[in-house]
C-alpha positions in Angstrom: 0.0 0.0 0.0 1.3 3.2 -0.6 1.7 6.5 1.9 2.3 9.9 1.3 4.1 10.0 4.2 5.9 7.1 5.4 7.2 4.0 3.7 7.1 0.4 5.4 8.3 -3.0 5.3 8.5 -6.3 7.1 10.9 -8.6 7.7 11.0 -11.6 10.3 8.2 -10.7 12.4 9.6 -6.5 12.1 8.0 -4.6 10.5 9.8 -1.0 10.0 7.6 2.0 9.2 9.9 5.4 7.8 8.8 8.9 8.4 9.7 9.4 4.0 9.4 13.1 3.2 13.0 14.4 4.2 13.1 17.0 2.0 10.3 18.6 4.1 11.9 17.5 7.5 8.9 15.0 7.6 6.8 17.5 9.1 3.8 15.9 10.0 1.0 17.3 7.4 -2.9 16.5 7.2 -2.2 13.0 5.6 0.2 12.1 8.5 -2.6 12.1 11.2 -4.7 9.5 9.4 -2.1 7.2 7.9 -0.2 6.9 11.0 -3.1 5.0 13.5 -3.7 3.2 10.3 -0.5 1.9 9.4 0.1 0.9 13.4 -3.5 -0.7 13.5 -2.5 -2.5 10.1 0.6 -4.2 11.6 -0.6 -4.6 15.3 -4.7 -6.7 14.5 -2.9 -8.7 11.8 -0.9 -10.7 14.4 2.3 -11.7 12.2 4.1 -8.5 13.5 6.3 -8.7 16.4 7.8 -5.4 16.6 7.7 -2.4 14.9 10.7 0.1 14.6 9.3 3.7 13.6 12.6 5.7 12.1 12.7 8.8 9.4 14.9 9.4 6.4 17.4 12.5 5.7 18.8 15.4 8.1 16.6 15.4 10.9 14.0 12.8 12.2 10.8 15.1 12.4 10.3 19.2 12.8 6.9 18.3 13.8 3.7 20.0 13.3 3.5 21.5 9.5 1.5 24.5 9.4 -1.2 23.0 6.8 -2.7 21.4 9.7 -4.0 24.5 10.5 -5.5 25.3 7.5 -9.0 25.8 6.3 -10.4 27.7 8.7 -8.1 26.4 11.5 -7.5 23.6 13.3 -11.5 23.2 14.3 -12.2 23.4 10.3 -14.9 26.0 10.8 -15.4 29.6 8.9 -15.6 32.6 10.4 -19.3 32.5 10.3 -20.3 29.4 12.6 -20.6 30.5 16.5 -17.4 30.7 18.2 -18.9 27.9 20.8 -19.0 25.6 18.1 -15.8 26.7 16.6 -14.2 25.8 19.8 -15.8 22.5 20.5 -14.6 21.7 17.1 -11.6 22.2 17.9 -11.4 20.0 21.1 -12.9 17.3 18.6 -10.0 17.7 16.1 -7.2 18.2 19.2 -8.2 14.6 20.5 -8.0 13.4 17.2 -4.6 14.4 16.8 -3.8 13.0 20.3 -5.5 9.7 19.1 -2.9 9.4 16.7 -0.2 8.9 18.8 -2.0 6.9 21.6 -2.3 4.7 18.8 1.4 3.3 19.3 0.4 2.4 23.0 -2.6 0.7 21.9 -0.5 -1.3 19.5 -0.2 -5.3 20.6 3.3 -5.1 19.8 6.1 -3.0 20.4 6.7 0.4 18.8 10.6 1.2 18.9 11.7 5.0 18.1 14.8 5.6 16.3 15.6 9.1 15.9 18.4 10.7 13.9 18.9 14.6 14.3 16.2 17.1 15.1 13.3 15.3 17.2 11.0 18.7 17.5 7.3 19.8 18.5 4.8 17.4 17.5 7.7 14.5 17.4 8.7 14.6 21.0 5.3 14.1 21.0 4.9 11.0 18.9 8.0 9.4 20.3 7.1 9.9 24.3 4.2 7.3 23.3 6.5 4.5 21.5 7.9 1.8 23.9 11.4 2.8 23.6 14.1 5.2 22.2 17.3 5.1 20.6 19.2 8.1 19.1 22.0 9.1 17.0 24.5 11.0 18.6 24.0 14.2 16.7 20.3 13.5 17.9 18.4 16.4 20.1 14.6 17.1 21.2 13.0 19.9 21.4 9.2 20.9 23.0 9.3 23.3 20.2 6.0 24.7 21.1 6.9 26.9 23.7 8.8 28.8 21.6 6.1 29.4 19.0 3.7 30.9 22.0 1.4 27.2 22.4 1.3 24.6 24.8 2.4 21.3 23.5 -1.1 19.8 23.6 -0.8 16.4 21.9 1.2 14.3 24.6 4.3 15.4 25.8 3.5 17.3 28.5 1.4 13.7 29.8 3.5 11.0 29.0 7.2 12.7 29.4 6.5 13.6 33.2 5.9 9.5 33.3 9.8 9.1 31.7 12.4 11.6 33.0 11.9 13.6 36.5 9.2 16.0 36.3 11.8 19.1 37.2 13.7 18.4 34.1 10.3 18.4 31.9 9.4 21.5 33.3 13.1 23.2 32.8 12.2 22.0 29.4 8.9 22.7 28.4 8.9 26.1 30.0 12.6 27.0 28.2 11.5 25.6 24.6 16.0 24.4 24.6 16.8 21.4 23.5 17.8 18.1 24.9 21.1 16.5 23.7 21.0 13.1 22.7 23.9 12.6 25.4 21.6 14.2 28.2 19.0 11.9 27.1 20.2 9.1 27.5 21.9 10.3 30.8 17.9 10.5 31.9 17.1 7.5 30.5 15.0 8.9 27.9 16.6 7.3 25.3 17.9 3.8 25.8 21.0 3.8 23.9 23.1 6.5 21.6 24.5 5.7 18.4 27.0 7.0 16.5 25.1 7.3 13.5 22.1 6.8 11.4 24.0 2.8 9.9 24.5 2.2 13.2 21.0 3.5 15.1 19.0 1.5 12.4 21.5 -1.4 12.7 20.9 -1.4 16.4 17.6 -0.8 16.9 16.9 -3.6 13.9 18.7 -6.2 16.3 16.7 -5.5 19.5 13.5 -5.6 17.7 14.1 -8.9 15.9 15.5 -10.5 19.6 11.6 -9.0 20.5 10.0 -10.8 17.6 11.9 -14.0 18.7 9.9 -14.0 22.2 6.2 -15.4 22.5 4.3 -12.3 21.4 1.3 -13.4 23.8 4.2 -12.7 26.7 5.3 -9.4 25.1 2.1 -7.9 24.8 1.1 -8.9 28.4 4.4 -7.0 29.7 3.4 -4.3 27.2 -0.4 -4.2 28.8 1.4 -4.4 31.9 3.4 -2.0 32.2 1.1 0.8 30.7 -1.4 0.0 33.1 1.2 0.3 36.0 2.1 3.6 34.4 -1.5 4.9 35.0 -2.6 3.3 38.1 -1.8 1.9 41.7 0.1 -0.8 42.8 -2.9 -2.5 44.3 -4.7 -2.0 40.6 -1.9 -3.4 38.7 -1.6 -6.6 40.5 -5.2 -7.1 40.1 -5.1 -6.3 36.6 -2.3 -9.2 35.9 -4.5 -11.6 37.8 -7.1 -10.8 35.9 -5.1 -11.1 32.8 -2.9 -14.3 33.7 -6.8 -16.2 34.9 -7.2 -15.8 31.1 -4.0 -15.4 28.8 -1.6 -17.4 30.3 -2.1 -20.7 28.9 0.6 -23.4 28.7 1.9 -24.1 24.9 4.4 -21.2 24.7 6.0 -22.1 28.0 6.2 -25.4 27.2 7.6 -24.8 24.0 10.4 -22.4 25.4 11.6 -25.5 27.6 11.5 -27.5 24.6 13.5 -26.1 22.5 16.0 -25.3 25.6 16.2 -28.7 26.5 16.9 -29.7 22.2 18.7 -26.5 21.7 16.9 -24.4 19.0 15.3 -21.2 19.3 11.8 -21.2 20.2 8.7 -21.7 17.7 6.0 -19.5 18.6 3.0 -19.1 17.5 1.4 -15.5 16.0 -1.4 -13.3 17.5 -4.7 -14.3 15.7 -5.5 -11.6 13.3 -7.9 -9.0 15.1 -11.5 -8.8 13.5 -13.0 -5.7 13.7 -16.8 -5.1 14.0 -19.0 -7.7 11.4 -15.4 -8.9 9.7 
């Protein structure tokens, strides 16, 4: 299928979806917002995805937001003649949308893993706060661009970064608009790991998402599910949630195939995720 804005492929169980419009700094225009939650959804309900690794092409991963988003009539879509009530209500409407597309990674059965090259700004830090991981070139830096245009970044930073690095350092941050070295993030465990360039981040990143795709995905996406409801609630609420989960999930063929094929020495042979069907499919 083809994107106007990202390109994507799959290889054993990893599938790897490019941000493809680097002579633009693959600023995230109108067609972004739809075919990212689509492409995700794509790879995550058909099962034979393991991982995803979500990188960009040319210069600089993502200057965010492009301006055409803002277009016809703003961001609520309305003219000048509808009731400023419903102007504004429109907007909210269109705001969660654009929020929805992110959320989308953490919905996602499978891993998302962000690998970022250069300039991560605006609407990007935003994007990559909601993948699993982060990896980064060295040259790489982030930047809560917002700020420094007179906005509030409203599309997920400012909820899921306070969840990542200590919430001091978000606000120096987000109230400064400067920008994060890749060296500092890492050093707050933003990023997991810096490369020392764009060969060696995809090269990297590739391998950690294949050793992912060689685990039973049932067990990945229950630590994913896991871990993004501990995120969001108690103690006391995430232990119930895993009971909950392990009364139904956990069932015996994966585990007994991982001590099979220790015991005969081979990698493991795991099943896929059933394909998700969505309404009458």
């Amino acid at each position: 299928m083809a994107y106007q804005c990202f390109e994507v492929d799959e290889t054993g169980g990893v599938a790897h979806v490019r941000l493809a419009r680097p002579d633009e700094l693959n600023t995230m225009v109108p067609a972004f917002w739809r075919e990212l939650p689509e492409i995700i959804g794509r790879l995550s309900d058909a099962g034979s995805t393991r991982a995803i690794v979500l990188s960009s092409t040319g210069k600089h991963f993502s200057a965010g937001m492009d301006l055409s988003v803002f277009g016809g009539g703003g961001p609520g879509g309305a003219g000048d003649d509808v009731e400023v009530g419903r102007v504004r209500a429109n907007l909210r409407l269109n705001v969660l949308h654009l929020q929805d597309s992110f959320t989308a990674l953490e919905r996602a059965r499978v891993p998302v893993l962000a690998a970022v090259q250069g300039g991560c700004i605006g609407g990007a830090v935003d994007m990559i706060c909601a993948a699993d991981m982060r990896y980064a070139t060295a040259d790489a830096f982030f930047c809560i661009q917002e700020t420094n245009i007179g906005m509030t970044a409203d599309v997920g930073t400012l909820q899921r970064l306070p969840k990542l690095i200590p919430e001091g350092v978000v606000r120096e941050y987000a109230y400064t608009g400067r920008r994060m070295t890749a060296a500092r993030a890492q050093e707050l465990g933003f990023v997991n790991a810096v490369y020392d360039d764009h060969a060696a981040l995809l090269a990297g990143v590739t391998e950690i998402a294949h050793e992912i795709a060689s685990k039973s995905p049932l067990a990945v996406w229950g630590c994913k599910e896991m871990i993004n409801y501990a995120r969001d609630h108690s103690v006391a609420d995430g232990l119930n949630h895993i009971a909950t989960w392990q009364t139904g999930m956990f069932q015996p063929p994966d585990m007994i195939e991982a001590f099979t094929a220790k015991a005969e020495r081979r990698d493991a042979r795991y099943a896929d995720l059933p394909p998700v069907r969505r309404g009458l499919e």
